[in-house]
TORLO-874225 format. One record per residue (C-alpha): residue in three letters; x, y, z; residue number from 1. Coordinates in steps of 0.2 Angstrom, whole numbers, plus 5000, padded with zeros to 4 digits. Example, Ala and Ser with C-alpha at 12.3 -4.5 7.8 and 13.67 -1.06 7.14 Angstrom:
2
> ALA, 5062, 4978, 5039, 1
> SER, 5068, 4995, 5036, 2
END
This chain:
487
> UNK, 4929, 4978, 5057, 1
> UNK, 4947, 4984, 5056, 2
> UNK, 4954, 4994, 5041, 3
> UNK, 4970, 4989, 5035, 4
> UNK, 4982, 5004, 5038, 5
> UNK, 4994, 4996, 5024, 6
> UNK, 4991, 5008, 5007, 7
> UNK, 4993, 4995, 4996, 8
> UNK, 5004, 4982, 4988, 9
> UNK, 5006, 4987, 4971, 10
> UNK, 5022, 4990, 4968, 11
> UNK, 5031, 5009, 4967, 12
> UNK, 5043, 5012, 4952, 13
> UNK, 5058, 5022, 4958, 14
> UNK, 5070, 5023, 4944, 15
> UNK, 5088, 5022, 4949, 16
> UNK, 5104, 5026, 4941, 17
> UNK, 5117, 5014, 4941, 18
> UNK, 5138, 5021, 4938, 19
> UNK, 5143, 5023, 4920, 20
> UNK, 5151, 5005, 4912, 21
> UNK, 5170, 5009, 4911, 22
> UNK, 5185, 4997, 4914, 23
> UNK, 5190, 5006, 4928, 24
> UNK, 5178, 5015, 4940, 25
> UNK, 5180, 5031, 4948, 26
> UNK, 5181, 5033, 4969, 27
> UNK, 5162, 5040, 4968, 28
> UNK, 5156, 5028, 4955, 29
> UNK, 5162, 5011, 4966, 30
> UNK, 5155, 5017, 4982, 31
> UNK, 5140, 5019, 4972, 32
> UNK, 5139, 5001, 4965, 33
> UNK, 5143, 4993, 4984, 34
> UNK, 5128, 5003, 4991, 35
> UNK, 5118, 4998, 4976, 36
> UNK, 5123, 4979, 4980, 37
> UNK, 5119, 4982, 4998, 38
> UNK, 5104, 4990, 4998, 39
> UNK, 5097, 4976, 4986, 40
> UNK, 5101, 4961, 5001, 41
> UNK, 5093, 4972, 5013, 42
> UNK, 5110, 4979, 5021, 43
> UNK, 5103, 4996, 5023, 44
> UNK, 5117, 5004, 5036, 45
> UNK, 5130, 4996, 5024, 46
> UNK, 5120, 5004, 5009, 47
> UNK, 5118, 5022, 5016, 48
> UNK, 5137, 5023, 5020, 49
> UNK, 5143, 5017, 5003, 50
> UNK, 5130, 5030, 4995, 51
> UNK, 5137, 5046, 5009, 52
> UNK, 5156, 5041, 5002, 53
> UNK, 5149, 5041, 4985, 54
> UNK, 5143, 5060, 4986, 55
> UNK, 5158, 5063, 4995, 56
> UNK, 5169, 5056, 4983, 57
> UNK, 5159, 5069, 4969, 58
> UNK, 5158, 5083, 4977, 59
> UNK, 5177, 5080, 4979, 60
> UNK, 5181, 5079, 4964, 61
> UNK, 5166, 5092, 4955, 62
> UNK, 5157, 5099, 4966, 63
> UNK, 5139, 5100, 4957, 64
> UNK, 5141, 5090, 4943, 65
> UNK, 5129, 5079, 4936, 66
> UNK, 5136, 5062, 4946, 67
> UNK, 5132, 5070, 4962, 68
> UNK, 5115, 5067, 4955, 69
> UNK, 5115, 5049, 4955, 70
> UNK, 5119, 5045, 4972, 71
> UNK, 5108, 5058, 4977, 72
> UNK, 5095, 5047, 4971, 73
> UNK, 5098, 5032, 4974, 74
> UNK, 5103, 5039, 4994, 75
> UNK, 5085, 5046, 4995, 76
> UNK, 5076, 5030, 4990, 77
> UNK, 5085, 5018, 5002, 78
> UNK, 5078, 5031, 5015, 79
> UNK, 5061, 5031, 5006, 80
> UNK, 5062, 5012, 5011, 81
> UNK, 5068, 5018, 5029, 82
> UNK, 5052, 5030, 5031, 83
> UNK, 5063, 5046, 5031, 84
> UNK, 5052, 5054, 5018, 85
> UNK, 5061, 5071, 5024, 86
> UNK, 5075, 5066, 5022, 87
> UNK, 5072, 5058, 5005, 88
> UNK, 5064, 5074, 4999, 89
> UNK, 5078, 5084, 5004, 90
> UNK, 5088, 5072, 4992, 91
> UNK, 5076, 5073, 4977, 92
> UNK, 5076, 5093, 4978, 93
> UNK, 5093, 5094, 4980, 94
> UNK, 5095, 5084, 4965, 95
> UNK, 5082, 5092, 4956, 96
> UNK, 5091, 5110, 4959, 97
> UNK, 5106, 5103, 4953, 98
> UNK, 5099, 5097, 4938, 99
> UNK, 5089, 5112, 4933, 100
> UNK, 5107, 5124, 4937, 101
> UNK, 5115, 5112, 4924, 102
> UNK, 5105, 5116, 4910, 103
> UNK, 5096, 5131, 4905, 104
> UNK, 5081, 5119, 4903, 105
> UNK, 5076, 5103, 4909, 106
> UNK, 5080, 5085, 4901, 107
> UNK, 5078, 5067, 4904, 108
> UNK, 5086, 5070, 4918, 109
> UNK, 5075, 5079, 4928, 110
> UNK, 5062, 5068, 4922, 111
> UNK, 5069, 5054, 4933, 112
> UNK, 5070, 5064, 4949, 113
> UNK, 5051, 5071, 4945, 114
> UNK, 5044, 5053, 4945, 115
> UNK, 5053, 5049, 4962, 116
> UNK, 5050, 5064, 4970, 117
> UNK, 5031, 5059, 4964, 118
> UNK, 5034, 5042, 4971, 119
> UNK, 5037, 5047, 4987, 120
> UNK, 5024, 5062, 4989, 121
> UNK, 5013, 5046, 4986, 122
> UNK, 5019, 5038, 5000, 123
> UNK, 5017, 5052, 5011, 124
> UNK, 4998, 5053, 5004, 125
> UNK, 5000, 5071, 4996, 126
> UNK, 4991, 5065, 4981, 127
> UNK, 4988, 5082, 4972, 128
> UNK, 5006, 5083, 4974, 129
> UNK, 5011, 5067, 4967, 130
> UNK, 4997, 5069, 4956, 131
> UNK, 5005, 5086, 4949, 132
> UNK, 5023, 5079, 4947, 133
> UNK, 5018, 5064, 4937, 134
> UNK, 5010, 5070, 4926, 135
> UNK, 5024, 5085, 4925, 136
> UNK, 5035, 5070, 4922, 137
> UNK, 5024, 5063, 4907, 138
> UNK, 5021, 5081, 4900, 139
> UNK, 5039, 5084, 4898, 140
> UNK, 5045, 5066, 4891, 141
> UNK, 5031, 5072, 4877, 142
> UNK, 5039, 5088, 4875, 143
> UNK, 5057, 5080, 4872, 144
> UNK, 5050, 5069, 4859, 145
> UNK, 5055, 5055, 4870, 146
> UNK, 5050, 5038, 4861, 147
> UNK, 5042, 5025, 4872, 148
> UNK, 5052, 5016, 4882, 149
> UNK, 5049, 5007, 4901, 150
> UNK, 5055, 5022, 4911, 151
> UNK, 5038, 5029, 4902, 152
> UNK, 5029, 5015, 4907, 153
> UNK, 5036, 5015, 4924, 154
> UNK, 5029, 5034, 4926, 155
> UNK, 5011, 5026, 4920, 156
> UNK, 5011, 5013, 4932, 157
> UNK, 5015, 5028, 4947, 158
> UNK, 5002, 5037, 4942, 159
> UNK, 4989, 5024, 4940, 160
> UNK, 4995, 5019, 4957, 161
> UNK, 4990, 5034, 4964, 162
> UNK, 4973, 5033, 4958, 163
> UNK, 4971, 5014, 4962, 164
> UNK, 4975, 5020, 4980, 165
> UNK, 4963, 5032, 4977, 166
> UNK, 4949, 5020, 4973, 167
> UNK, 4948, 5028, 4955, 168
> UNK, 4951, 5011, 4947, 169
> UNK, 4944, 5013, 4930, 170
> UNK, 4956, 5028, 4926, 171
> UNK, 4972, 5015, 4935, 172
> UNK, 4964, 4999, 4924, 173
> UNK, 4968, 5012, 4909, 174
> UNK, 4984, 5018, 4915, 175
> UNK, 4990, 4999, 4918, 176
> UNK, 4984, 4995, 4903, 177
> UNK, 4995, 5007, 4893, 178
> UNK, 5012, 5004, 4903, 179
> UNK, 5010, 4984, 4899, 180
> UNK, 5005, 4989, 4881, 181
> UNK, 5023, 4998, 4879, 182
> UNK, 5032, 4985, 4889, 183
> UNK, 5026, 4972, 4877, 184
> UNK, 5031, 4984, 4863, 185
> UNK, 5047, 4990, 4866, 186
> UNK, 5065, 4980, 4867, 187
> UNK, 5073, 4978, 4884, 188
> UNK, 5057, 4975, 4895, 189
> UNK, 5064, 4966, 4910, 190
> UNK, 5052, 4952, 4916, 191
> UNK, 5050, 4958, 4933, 192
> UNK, 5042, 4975, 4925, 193
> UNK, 5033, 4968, 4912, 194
> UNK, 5027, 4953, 4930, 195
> UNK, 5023, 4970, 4939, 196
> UNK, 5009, 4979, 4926, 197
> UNK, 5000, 4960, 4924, 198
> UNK, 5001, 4960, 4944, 199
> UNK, 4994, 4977, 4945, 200
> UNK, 4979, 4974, 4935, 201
> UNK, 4976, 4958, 4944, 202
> UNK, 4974, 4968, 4960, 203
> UNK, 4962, 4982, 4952, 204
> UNK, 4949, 4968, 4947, 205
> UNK, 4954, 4960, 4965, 206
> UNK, 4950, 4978, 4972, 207
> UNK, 4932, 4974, 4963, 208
> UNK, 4928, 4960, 4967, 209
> UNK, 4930, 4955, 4947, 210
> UNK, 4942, 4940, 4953, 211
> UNK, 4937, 4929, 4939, 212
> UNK, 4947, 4942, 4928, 213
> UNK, 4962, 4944, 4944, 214
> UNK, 4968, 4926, 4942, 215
> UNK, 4973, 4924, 4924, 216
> UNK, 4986, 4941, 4925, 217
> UNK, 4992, 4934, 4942, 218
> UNK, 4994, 4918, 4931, 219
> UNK, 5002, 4927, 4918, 220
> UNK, 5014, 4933, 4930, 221
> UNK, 5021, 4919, 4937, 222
> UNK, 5025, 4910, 4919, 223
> UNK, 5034, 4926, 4915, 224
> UNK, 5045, 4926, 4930, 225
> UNK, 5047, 4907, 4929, 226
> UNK, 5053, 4907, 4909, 227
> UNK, 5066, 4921, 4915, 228
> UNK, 5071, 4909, 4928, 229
> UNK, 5067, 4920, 4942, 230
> UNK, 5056, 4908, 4951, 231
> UNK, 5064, 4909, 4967, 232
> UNK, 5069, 4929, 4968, 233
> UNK, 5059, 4941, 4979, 234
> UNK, 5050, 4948, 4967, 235
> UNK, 5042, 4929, 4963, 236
> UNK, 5040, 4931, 4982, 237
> UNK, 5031, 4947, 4980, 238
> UNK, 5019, 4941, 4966, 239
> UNK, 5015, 4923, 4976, 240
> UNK, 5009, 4936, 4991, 241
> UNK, 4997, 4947, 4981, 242
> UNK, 4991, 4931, 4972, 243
> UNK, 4986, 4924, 4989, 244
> UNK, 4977, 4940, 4992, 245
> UNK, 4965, 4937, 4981, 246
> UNK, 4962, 4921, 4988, 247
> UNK, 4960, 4928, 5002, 248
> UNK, 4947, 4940, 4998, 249
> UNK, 4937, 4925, 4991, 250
> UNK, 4938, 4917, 5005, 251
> UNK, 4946, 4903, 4999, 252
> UNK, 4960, 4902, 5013, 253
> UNK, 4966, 4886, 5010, 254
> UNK, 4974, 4890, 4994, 255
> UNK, 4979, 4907, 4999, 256
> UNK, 4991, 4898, 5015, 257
> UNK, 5003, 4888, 5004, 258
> UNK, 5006, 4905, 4992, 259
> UNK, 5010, 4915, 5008, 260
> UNK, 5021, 4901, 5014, 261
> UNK, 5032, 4899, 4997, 262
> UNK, 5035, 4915, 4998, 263
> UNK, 5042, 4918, 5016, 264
> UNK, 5052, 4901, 5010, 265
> UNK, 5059, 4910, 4995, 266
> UNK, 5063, 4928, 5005, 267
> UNK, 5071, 4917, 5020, 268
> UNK, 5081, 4909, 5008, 269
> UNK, 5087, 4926, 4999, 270
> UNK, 5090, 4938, 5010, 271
> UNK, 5091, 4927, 5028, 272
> UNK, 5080, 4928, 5042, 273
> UNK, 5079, 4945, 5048, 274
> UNK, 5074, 4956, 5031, 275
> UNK, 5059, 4969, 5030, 276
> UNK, 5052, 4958, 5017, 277
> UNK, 5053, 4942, 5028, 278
> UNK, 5043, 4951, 5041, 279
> UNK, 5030, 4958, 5028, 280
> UNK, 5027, 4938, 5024, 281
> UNK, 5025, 4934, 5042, 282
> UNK, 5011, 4949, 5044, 283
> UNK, 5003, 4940, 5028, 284
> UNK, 5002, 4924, 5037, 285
> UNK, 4996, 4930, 5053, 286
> UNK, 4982, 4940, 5044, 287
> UNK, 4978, 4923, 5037, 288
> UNK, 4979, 4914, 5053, 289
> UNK, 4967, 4927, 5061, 290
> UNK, 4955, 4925, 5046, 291
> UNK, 4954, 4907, 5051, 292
> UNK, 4951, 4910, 5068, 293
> UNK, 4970, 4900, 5073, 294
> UNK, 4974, 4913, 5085, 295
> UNK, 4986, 4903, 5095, 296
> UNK, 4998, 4904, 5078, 297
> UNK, 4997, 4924, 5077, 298
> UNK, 5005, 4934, 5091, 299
> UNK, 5023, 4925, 5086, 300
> UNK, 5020, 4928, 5070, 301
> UNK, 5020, 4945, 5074, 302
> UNK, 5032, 4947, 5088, 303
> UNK, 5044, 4942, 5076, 304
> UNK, 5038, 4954, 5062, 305
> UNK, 5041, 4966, 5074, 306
> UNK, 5057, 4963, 5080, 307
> UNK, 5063, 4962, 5062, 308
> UNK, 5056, 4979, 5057, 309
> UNK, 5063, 4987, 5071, 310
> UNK, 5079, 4980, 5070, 311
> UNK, 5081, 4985, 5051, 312
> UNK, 5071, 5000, 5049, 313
> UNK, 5069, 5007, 5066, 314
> UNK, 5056, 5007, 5080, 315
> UNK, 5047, 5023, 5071, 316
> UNK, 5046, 5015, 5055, 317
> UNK, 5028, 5015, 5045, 318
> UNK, 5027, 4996, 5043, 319
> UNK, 5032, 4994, 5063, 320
> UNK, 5014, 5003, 5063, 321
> UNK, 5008, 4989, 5051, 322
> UNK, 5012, 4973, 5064, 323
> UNK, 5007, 4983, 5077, 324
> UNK, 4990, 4987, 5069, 325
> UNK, 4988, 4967, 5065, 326
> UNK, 4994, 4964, 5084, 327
> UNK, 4979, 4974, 5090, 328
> UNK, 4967, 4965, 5079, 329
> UNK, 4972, 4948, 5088, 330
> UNK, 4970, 4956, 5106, 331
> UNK, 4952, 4964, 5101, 332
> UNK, 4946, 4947, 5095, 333
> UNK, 4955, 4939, 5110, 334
> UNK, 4945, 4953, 5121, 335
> UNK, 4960, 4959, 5125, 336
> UNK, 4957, 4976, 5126, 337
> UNK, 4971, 4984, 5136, 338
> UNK, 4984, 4976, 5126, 339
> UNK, 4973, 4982, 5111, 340
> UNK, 4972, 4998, 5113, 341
> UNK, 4990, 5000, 5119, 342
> UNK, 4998, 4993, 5100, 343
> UNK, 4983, 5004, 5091, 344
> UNK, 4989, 5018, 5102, 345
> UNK, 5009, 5015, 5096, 346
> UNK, 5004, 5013, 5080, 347
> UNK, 4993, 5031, 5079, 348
> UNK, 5009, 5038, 5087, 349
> UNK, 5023, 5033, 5073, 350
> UNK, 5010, 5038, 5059, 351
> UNK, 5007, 5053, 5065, 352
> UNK, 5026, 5055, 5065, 353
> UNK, 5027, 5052, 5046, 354
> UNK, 5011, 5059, 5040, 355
> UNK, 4998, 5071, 5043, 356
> UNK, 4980, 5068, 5051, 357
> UNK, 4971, 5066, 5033, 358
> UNK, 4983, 5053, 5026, 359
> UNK, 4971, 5038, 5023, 360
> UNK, 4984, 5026, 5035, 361
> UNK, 4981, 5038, 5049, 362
> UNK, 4963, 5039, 5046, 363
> UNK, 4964, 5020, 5043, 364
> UNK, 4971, 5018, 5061, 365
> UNK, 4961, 5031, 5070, 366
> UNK, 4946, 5022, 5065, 367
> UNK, 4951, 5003, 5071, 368
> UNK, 4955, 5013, 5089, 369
> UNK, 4937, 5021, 5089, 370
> UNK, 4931, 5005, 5084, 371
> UNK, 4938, 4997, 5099, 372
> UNK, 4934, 5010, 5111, 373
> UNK, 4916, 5008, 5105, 374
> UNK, 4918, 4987, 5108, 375
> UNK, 4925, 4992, 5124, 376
> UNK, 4909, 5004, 5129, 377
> UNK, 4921, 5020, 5130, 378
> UNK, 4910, 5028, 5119, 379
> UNK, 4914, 5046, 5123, 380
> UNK, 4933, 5042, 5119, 381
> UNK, 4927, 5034, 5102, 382
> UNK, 4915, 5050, 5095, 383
> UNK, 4931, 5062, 5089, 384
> UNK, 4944, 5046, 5084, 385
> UNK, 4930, 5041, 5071, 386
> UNK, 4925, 5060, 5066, 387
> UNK, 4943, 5063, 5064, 388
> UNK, 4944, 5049, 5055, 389
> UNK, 4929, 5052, 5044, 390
> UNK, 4937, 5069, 5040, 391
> UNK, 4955, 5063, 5035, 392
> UNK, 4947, 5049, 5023, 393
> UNK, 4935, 5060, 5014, 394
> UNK, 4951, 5074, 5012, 395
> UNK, 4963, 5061, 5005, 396
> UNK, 4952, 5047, 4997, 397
> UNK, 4936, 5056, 4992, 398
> UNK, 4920, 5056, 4997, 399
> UNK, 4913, 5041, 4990, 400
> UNK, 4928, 5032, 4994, 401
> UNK, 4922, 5013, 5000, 402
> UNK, 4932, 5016, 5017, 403
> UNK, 4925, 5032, 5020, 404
> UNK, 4906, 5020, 5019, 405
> UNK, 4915, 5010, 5032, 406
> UNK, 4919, 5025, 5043, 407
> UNK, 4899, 5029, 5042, 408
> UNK, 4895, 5014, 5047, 409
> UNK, 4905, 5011, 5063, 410
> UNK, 4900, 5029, 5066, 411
> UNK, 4882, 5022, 5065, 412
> UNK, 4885, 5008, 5076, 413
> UNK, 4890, 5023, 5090, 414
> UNK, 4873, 5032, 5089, 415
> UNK, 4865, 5016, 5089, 416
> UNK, 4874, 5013, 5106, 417
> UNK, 4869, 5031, 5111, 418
> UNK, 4852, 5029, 5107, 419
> UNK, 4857, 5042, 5093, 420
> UNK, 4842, 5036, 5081, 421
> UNK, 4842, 5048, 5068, 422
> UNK, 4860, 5051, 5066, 423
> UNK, 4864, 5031, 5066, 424
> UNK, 4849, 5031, 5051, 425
> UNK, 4858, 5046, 5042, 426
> UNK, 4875, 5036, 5045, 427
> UNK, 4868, 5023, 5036, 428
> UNK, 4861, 5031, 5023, 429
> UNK, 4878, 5037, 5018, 430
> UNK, 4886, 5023, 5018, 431
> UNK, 4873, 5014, 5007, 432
> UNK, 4874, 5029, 4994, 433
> UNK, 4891, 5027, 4993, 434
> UNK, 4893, 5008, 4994, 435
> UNK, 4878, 5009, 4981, 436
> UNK, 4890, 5016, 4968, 437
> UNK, 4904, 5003, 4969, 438
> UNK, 4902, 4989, 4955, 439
> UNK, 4903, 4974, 4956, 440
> UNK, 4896, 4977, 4974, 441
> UNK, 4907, 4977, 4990, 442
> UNK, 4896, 4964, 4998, 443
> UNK, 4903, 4962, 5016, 444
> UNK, 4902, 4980, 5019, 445
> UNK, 4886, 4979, 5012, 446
> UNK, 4878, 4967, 5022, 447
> UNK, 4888, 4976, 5037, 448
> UNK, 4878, 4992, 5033, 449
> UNK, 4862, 4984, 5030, 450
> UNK, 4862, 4973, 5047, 451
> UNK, 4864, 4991, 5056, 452
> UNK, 4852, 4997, 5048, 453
> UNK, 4839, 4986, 5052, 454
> UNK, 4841, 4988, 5070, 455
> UNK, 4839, 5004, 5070, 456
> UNK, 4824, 5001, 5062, 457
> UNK, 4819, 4989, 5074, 458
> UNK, 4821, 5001, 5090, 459
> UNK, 4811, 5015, 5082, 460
> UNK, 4798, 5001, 5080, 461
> UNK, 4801, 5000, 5064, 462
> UNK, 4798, 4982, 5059, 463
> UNK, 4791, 4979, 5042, 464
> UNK, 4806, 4990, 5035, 465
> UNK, 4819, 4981, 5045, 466
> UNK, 4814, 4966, 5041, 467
> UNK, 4816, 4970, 5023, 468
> UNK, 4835, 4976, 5025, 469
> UNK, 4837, 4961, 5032, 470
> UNK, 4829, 4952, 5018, 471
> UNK, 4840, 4962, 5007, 472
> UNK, 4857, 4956, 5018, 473
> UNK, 4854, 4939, 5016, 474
> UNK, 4852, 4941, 4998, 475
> UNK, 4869, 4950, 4997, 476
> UNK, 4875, 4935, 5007, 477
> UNK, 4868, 4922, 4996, 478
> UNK, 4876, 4932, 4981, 479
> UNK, 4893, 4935, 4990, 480
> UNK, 4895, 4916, 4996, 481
> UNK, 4890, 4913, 4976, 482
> UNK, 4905, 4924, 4968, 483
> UNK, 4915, 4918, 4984, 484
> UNK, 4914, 4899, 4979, 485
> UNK, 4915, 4904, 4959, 486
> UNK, 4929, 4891, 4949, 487
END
């Protein structure tokens, strides 16, 4: 069973400044509002060297001064976008120091670069880091008596992003719950913001498995984009994507196809054919496709994904990894192997150019090779993928992390093929421990877990107690194929 090396699809809050309003703009100020324009179509190389001339034209005029700020910032999230966390970090202390040199202490301003910076330790998956400069972030809005507004909320969504990555989705439900309860509050909340927290709680009950609660927020949603007229804009496209995910999850794939398909209509029609998101709707739709067993409809999808990614974002860029992860899923299932284990391969290599071994997308992908190696019978190749693996997830996610049960599992299936009896029950035992904590339960891994278990149990002669695992599968089945099929 592969792990999906993508983090997740909420949506990250990067608060951007925008030029002062004036009748006539400054040098710094224009160049600034062209790369804002750009970056927004997607026109990332236009973007980037309307923001360069927009420092420029500050540092030109006064040297560190607080404008220099705002391009800083907005320079360093168009190459969050671009996977040049680096870069982008450079940007954001940068920006920081300028701040903090301006003023003997630190203000709203800093409280701005604090949340991105927090963003994109998120994205790099330092999450004590991101951790620490949200909630510096929240701590000082409090400490400048700053009334609630939605650049508070915004802060509340990042952190309860980072714990719904996590998989700590009581304390996210809490924090999503309070940024919607300000947006709903205060005066000014764009739609899109207020469309984002009832889309973010929909996939924290998606996450588990409470789908009857999922639909109505995602419903919620999509009236609020439409009564603001933005039916047809990317973030519609965006919402139409994660609702179709949660079809997906139930297994209800053919309402889930005509979701994914409106929204590659609607980013086609937006931002033309060749845009990062267009390629992230054609990786939904092969995923689909895949589920369905239509493999003969995947490997374009994909090639084109690819090609578009590159093209825009570069051949090293983290969601080239993404395509290439789902391209690698096709060719296992097509007994492919070679081409499989090349794209896993490419895949390990640009995430392991972006981020550390313990980051959970690197784990992710380290394991979906050692599960191929062990399909493939290359079993001595598979044991130190799925242990580094193993290590990276329990690092970053947490011991009792569902994916870190996963890992157990597939590490269970490799002593099994080794005649490793006692460490494949010990595995298993793990991963039941921590899979027994999750509620509602995860039911396929469940049933995954269980099925390994009882043959274990049957080749140490064992059969009275495999046959009740087994029992216990079909039950989890029964009752999955029951919340499944729920209205």
């Amino acid at each position: 069973m592969n792990l999906p090396v993508r983090v997740s699809i909420i949506t990250i809050c990067l608060i951007s400044w925008a030029s002062p309003a004036s009748s006539q703009s400054s040098p710094w100020e224009a160049e600034n509002e062209a790369g804002h324009k750009a970056y927004s179509l997607g026109h990332y190389a236009e973007a980037q060297k309307n923001y360069l001339a927009a420092i420029d034209d500050a540092k030109q005029s006064a040297g560190d001064d607080p404008q220099i700020v705002t391009p800083l910032n907005n320079l360093a999230a168009l190459y969050m976008q671009q996977g040049r966390y680096s870069d982008a970090e450079q940007l954001y202390l940068q920006a920081l120091s300028i701040r903090n040199n301006m003023s003997a202490s630190e203000d709203s301003g800093t409280v701005i670069i604090l949340s991105n910076l927090g963003a994109l330790y998120l994205k790099e998956g330092k999450y004590p880091e991101a951790e620490s400069l949200c909630k510096r972030a929240l701590d000082l809005r409090a400490k400048l008596h700053t009334p609630e507004d939605n650049q508070g909320s915004s802060l509340l969504s990042n952190l309860g992003t980072l714990y719904f990555v996590e998989g700590k989705y009581p304390q996210a439900e809490t924090l999503f719950q309070s940024a919607l309860a300000i947006q709903e509050k205060v005066s000014g909340t764009e739609p899109g913001d207020l469309a984002t927290s009832f889309n973010n709680l929909a996939l924290v009950y998606r996450e588990q498995a409470k789908y009857s609660e999922a639909e109505p927020y995602f419903e919620r949603a999509i009236v609020v984009m439409d009564k603001a007229g933005k039916s047809q804009n990317p973030e519609m496209a965006a919402l139409l994507c994660n609702w179709a995910s949660l079809y997906e999850s139930e297994g209800k794939y053919s309402k889930a196809m005509p979701l994914y398909e409106h929204a590659l209509e609607i980013r086609e029609k937006f931002f033309g054919p060749k845009h990062p998101d267009v390629a992230t709707s054609l990786n939904y739709i092969a995923e689909l496709y895949i589920l369905e067993g239509k493999y003969s409809k995947v490997e374009s999808l994909i090639d084109r994904a690819i090609a578009i990614r590159e093209e825009s974002l570069g051949r090293d860029n983290v969601e080239v990894s993404e395509s290439l992860n789902n391209l690698a899923g096709l060719y296992k299932r097509e007994h492919q192997y070679l081409k499989a284990e090349q794209s896993y391969q490419r895949a390990v290599e640009i995430l392991e150019k972006h981020f550390e071994l313990n980051h959970p997308s690197v784990a992710r992908e380290l394991h979906n090779l050692g599960s191929l190696y062990i399909e493939e019978g290359k079993l001595t190749e598979a044991a130190p993928l799925l242990k580094m693996s193993l290590d990276g997830m329990q690092a970053s996610l947490g011991p009792e992390h569902p994916d870190v049960a996963q890992v157990y599992a597939t590490l269970a299936i490799l002593s099994l093929k080794q005649n490793g009896y006692e460490e494949a029950e010990s595995d298993c035992q793990h991963a039941l421990e921590i899979l027994g904590k999750s509620s509602p339960p995860n039911y396929p891994a469940l049933i995954k877990v269980l099925d390994i278990y009882a043959a274990v149990l049957l080749k140490t002669n064992r059969k009275a107690q495999a046959e009740l695992f087994e029992t216990r599968a079909m039950t989890y089945k029964a009752e999955f194929h029951e919340v499944s099929s729920a209205k």
